[in-house]
N, C-alpha and C positions, 0 to 999 in steps of 0.2 A: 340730864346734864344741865350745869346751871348757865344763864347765860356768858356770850364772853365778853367781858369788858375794853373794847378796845382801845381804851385810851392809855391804859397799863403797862402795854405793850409795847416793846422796842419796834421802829419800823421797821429793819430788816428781818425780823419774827413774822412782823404782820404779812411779808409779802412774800414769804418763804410760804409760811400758810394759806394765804390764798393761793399761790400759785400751785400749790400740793392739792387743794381742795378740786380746783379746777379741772386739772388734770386727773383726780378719780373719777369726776362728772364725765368729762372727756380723755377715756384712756387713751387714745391714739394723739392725744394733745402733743405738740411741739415747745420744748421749753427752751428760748433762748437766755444763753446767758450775756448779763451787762457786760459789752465791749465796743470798742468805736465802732467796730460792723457791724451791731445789732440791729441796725435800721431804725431804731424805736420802738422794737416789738419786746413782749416779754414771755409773752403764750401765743400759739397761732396753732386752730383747729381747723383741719379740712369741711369745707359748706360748700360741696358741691362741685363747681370747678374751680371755685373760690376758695378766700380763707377769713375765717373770722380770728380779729388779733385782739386780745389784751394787753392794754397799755396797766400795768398795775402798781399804784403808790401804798406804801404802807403810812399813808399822812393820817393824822386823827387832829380831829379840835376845828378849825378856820381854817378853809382855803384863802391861804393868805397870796400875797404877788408874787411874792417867791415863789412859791409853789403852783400858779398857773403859769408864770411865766417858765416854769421848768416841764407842765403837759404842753404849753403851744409850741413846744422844742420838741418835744418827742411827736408829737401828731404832725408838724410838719416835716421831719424826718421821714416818717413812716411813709410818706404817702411820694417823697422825694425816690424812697431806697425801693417801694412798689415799680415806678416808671424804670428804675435802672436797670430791676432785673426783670421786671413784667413779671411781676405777681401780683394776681386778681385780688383785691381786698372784698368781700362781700359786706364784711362788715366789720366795723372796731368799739373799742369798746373801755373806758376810764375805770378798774377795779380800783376801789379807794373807799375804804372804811368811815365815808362821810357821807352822810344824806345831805343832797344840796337843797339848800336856800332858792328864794326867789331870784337872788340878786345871782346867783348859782347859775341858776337856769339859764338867764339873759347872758348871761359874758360864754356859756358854752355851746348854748345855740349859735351864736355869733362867730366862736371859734371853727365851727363844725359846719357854718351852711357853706352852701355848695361843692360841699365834698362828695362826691360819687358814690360812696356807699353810707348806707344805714349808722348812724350813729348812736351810740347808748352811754347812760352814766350808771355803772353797777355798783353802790351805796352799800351800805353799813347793812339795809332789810336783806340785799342779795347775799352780802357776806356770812350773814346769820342765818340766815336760810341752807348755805354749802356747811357753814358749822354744825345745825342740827341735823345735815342729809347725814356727814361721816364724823360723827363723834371723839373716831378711833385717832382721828387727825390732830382733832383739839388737845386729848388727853395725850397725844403722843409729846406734844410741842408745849402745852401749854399747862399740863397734869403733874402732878407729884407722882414720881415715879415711883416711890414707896409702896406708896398706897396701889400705882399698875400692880405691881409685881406680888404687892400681900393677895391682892384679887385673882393672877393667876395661880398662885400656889391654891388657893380655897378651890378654885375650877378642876385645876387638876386633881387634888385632894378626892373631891366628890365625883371627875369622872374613874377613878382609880377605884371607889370604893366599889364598887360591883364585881369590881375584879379581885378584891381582897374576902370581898364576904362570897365569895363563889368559891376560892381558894381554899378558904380554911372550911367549905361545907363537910360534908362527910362523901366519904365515896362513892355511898347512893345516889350522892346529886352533881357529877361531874363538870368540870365547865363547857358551855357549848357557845357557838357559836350565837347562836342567838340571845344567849343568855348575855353576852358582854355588845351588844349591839351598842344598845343607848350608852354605857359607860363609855365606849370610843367615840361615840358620834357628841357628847359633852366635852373630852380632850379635845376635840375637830376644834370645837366652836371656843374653846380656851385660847388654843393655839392662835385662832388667826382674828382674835378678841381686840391685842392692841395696836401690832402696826399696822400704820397706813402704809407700809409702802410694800410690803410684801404680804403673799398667800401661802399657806402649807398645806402641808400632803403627807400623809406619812403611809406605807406600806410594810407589810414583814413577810420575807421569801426566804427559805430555803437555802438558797444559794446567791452569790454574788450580782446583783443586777448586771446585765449588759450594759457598757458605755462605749458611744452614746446613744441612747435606745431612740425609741421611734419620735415625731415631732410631736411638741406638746406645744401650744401656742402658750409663752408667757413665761415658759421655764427658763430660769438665771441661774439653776445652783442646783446641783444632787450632791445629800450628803448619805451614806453607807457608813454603816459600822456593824460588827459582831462576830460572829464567826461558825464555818461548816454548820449548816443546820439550822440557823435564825440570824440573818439580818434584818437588821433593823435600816429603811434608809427613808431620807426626806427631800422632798422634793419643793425647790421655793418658788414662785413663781411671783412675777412683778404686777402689781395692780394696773400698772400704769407704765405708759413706754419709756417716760422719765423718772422711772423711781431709782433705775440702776445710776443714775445721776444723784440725785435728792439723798440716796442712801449707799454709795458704791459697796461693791464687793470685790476687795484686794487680795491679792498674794503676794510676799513682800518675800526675798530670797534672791541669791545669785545663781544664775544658771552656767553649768561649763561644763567641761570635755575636754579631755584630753588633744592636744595638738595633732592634727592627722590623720585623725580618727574620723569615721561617718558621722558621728556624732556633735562631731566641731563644725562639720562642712553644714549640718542641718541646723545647727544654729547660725551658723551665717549667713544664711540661706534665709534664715527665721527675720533674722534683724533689718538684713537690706532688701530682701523682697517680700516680706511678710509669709514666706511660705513656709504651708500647714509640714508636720513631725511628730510621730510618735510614740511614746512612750520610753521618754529621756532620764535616765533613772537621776532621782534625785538624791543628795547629800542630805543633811540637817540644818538648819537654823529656818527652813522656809515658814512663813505665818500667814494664816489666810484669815481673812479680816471678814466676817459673813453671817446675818441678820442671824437673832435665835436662840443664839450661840452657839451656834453649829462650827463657828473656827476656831483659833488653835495653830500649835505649832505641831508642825510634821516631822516627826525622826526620819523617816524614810517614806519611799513615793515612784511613781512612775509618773511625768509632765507629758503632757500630750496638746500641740497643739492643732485646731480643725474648723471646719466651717460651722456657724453658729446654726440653731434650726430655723432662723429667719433668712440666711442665705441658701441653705438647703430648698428651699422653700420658693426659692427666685428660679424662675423657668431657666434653662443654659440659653445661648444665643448662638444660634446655626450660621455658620460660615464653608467655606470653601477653604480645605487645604492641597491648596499646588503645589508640582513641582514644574518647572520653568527653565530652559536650557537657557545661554547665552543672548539667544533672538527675540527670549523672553514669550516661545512659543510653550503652548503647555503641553504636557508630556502625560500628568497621571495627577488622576484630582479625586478626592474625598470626599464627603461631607463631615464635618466635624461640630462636636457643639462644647462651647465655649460656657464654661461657669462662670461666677463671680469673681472678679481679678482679687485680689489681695494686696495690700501695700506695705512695705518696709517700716520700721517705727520710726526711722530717720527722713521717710518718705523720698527716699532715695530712688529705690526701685519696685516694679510691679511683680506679680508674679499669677501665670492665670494657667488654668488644668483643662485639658479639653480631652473627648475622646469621639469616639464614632458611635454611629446608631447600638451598632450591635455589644460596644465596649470592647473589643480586640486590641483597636488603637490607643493608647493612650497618651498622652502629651502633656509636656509642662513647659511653657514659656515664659522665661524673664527677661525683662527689660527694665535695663538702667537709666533708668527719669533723666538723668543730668546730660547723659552724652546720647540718651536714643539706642544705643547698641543694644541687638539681640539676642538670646541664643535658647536652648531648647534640646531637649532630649526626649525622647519614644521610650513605649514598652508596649509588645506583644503580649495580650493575654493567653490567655486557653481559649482555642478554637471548637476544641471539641464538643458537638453534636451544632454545632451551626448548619448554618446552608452556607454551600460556596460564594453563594452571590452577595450571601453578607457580608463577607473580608475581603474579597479580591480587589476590592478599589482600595483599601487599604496596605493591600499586600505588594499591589502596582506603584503606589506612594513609595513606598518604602524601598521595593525596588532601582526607582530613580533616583533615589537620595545618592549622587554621588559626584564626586569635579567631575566638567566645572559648573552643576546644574543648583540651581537655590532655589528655596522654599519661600513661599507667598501666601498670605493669608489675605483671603477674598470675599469679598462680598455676598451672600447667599446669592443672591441675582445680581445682573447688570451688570456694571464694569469692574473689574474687583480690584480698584482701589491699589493703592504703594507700600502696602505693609509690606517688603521684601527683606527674610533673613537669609544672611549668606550662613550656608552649613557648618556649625563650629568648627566639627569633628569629621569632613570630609574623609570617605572611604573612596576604594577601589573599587570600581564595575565587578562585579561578582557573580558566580550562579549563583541564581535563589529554589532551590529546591523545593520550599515549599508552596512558594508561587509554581510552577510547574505543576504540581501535586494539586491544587486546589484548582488552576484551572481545566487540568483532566475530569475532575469531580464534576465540574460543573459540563464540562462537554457530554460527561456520563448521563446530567440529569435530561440531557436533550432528548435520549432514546430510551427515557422506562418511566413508567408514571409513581414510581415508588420514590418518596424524597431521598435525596441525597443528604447525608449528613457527614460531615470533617471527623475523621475518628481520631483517637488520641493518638497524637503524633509520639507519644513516651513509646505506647503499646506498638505501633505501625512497625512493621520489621521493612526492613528494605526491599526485602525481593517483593511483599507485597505492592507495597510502593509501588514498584516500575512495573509490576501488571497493572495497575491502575494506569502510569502514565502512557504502557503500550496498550491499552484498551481504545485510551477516548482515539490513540496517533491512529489506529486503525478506521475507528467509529470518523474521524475527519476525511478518511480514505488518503494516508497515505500510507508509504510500504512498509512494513517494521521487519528487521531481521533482528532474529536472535538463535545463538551459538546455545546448542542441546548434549547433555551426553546423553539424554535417551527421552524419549516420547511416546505417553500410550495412547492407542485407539481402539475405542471400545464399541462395539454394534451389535445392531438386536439381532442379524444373521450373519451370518460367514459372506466376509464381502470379496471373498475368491482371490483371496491375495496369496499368492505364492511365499512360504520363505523362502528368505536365501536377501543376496544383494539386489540392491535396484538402483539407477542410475538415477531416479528421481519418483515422488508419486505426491500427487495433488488430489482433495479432498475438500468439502468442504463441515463443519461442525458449529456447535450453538458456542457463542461470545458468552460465557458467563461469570459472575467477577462476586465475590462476596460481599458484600454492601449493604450495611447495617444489621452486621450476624446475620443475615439471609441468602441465599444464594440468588442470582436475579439476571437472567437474561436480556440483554443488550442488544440482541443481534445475532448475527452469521459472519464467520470468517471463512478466507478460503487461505488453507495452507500450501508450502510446497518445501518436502522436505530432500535436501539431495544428498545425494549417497550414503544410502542409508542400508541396511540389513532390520528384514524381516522375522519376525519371529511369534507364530498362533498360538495362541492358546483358550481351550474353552473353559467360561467359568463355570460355577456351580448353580449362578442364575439364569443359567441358558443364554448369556450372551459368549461374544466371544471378541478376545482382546488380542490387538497387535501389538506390542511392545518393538518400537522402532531405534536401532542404536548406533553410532558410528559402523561403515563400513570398514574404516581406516581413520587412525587418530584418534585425537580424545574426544573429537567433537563433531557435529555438522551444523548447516548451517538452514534454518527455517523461516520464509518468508509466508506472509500473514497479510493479507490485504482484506477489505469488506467485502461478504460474499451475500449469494440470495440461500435462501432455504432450500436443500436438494430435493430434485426431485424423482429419485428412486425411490424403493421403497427404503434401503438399508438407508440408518440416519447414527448418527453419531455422538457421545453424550461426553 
């Protein structure tokens, strides 16, 4: 690469240039742009707990007065807009395509002493030095494009050829895998030969990549195309935190929806609280503007919008969600964890997603920036195969949701703070059946050492159910009756029951309940069933069974309290 001539050069090139340079040096570099609140800064890179900031002029020739008199504006801004917001400067630093002079030296020492941090003058040798680090920069900015794009075609040309002379071999000598190694791993080095501002990637599957697949640090852009049996897709990824800035990647089109529709309510939802929507079918004319050439106008489309992999990426933030009656006493609380909020384009309103440890609960709250108002809606996942004790605080929340009680988001510890939303959509006190249901589950896990786990409430029949809920009423000790048209009892001998009627008969048998497709012993109940008729019969296993039925009516009645293990011999199963 021949050297570059900076004097050739417009200044806003020159400083687009370094600051592009810089920021490859320093990928996680901060680019600000020129505006009254810039502070004076132009780049600022993390040092520590500090920051190191370039001040960078694209001047060539004489630092003339003009032009110091326009750095002692910027250096004492910087150092003004540091104290307002308490940002630690470690160190700053004059980018300016000019090696100073003696007379140089003296007026910026002068400018610079007793300033708190380290000061540097980074010249025309440093600027030369970032030119020859990333070439790809110079030529992107400063190159005949011509000539870029004759040099990719030659690159690609020659990593292609391995695959053309592999092709036309004869059938003896098939293509293999290793055989087209080097010619892909030459495309590789073609592809990402000229820009500075992006990385590529390219893969071929089978089938449609998943979106959005796992995190990839730096990925801006998948592009997919082919069809059933060989896609083709490419993956960009940004050199630099500011290149999606330096270089943007647009989609340019109108979105809509018919009035009324879910689809109208999730774009408006989109615009004033920034919240994520999936897969919004698109019309035509949309154009996506994206390094490569990889964009293009879309005839049709599915729009999707979601959290980036750098918010993904940000741990949630654990709070406390209340519910709180009138007295402002709390009633049933949660833990919840709180993702990254999201904002409106109009910056109107928030919108932020939270769920519970085990994900059962799910939550979305919006608030409107202007007036403060809140409001917020739930969803129940699938419980199925949890433990009790993962949802019931959850299930207890949701229970109390109702006039005239409101919801409080709180502080993980300590006092928890005024966030209070009054309930949008306030319901009626209600049974909750399946709180009933879950917390029977959990009384169950008190007495068996085999886990409990929530079975699928689709699958659960009802009558199971309520043996579950008259299990644990029993296992708490208290009396459970329940209306029988007939009951059997089964024993390892003839327990000398007469048929015929009986005014009543008491027994005691194993509490057993089926509990994760297993059968599983809980306990001892003691029954007592009254008026009932008798009826023996011996099986074929050498036991022998009572079959117990109304004496009159359709029904009797059977109370069931917590018993000890008998202790005859005859026992009960």
């Amino acid at each position: 690469m021949t050297a570059v001539v900076w004097t050739e050069k417009s200044g806003d090139l020159i400083e687009t240039v370094a600051a592009v340079t810089v920021c490859r040096r320093h990928p996680s570099a901060e680019r600000v742009r020129a505006s009254v609140g810039d502070g004076g800064i132009d780049i600022r890179v993390r040092n520590g707990d500090g920051w190191t900031v370039f001040q960078v002029k694209g001047y060539t020739g004489n630092m003339t007065a003009s032009r110091k008199s326009k750095v002692e504006h910027s250096f004492k801004r910087v150092q003004e807009y540091a104290a307002e917001v308490g940002m630690k400067i470690a160190e700053w630093n004059l980018l300016v395509p000019i090696d100073p002079t003696k007379e140089n030296l003296v007026w910026f020492e002068e400018l610079t002493k007793g300033a708190p941090f380290a000061c540097g003058w980074k010249g025309r040798a440093y600027l030369d030095g970032l030119a020859a680090e990333f070439p790809d920069v110079i030529e992107y900015y400063f190159g005949d494009g011509a000539e870029r794009l004759a040099e990719t075609v030659r690159q690609v040309a020659a990593a292609t050829g391995t695959l053309v002379a592999a092709e036309r071999a004869s059938s003896s000598a098939p293509i293999t895998a290793d055989g087209v190694r080097s010619g892909l791993s030459q495309l590789y080095e073609a592809l990402n030969k000229f820009d500075p501002h992006y990385r590529y990637a390219f893969s071929v599957s089978p089938s449609l990549p998943e979106f959005p697949g796992s995190y990839k640090p730096g990925l801006v852009f998948t592009h997919a195309e082919g069809k059933e049996g060989c896609f083709v897709t490419f993956d960009v990824y940004a050199r630099y935190a500011e290149a999606v800035r330096d270089s943007p990647i647009t989609i340019q089109g109108v979105l809509s929806a018919p009035a009324g529709t879910d689809e109208a309510k999730a774009l408006e939802e989109f615009h004033r609280y920034g919240a994520h929507f999936s897969r919004l079918d698109l019309g035509s004319g949309f154009v996506i503007s994206a390094p490569g050439g990889l964009g293009g106008e879309l005839d049709a489309g599915t729009f999707t919008v979601g959290p980036t992999v750098e918010d993904l990426a940000v741990p949630p933030r654990p709070i406390r969600l209340q519910v709180i009656d009138p007295a402002d006493v709390v009633l049933a609380e949660v833990e919840v964890f709180l993702k990254k909020p999201t904002y409106g384009l109009g910056g109107q309103g928030m919108s932020v997603q939270a769920a519970d440890a085990s994900g059962f609960l799910m939550l979305r709250f919006q608030v409107d920036l202007e007036t403060r108002a809140g409001k917020f809606d739930l969803e129940l996942g699938d419980a199925s195969g949890l433990h009790p004790s993962a949802i019931l605080p959850a299930l207890r929340v949701v229970d109390a949701m109702h006039e005239p009680n409101r919801v409080r988001l709180a502080n993980q510890y300590g006092p928890p703070g005024n966030s209070v939303i009054e309930i949008a959509a306030p319901r009626e006190e209600q049974e909750n059946g399946i709180l009933r249901l879950v917390e029977a589950l959990q009384e169950l896990q008190q007495h068996t050492v085999v886990q409990v786990a929530v079975p699928s409430l689709s699958e659960l029949s009802r009558l199971d159910a309520l043996r579950i809920i008259r299990a644990a009423a029993i296992l708490r000790g208290e009396e459970v009756h329940v209306q029988y048209r007939g009951y059997s009892l089964v024993f390892d001998q003839d327990a000398q029951l007469e048929d015929g009627d009986h005014a009543g008969i008491t027994g005691v048998e194993p509490l057993v309940l089926l509990l994760n497709q297993q059968p599983v012993q809980l306990g001892w109940r003691r029954f007592f069933a009254h008026e009932v008729k008798t009826t023996r019969t011996s099986r074929d296993d050498g036991k022998v069974e009572y079959r117990l039925t109304p004496s009159a009516g359709e029904s009797f009645l059977m109370r069931f309290v917590a018993g000890e293990p008998p202790t005859e011999s005859n026992s009960s199963e």
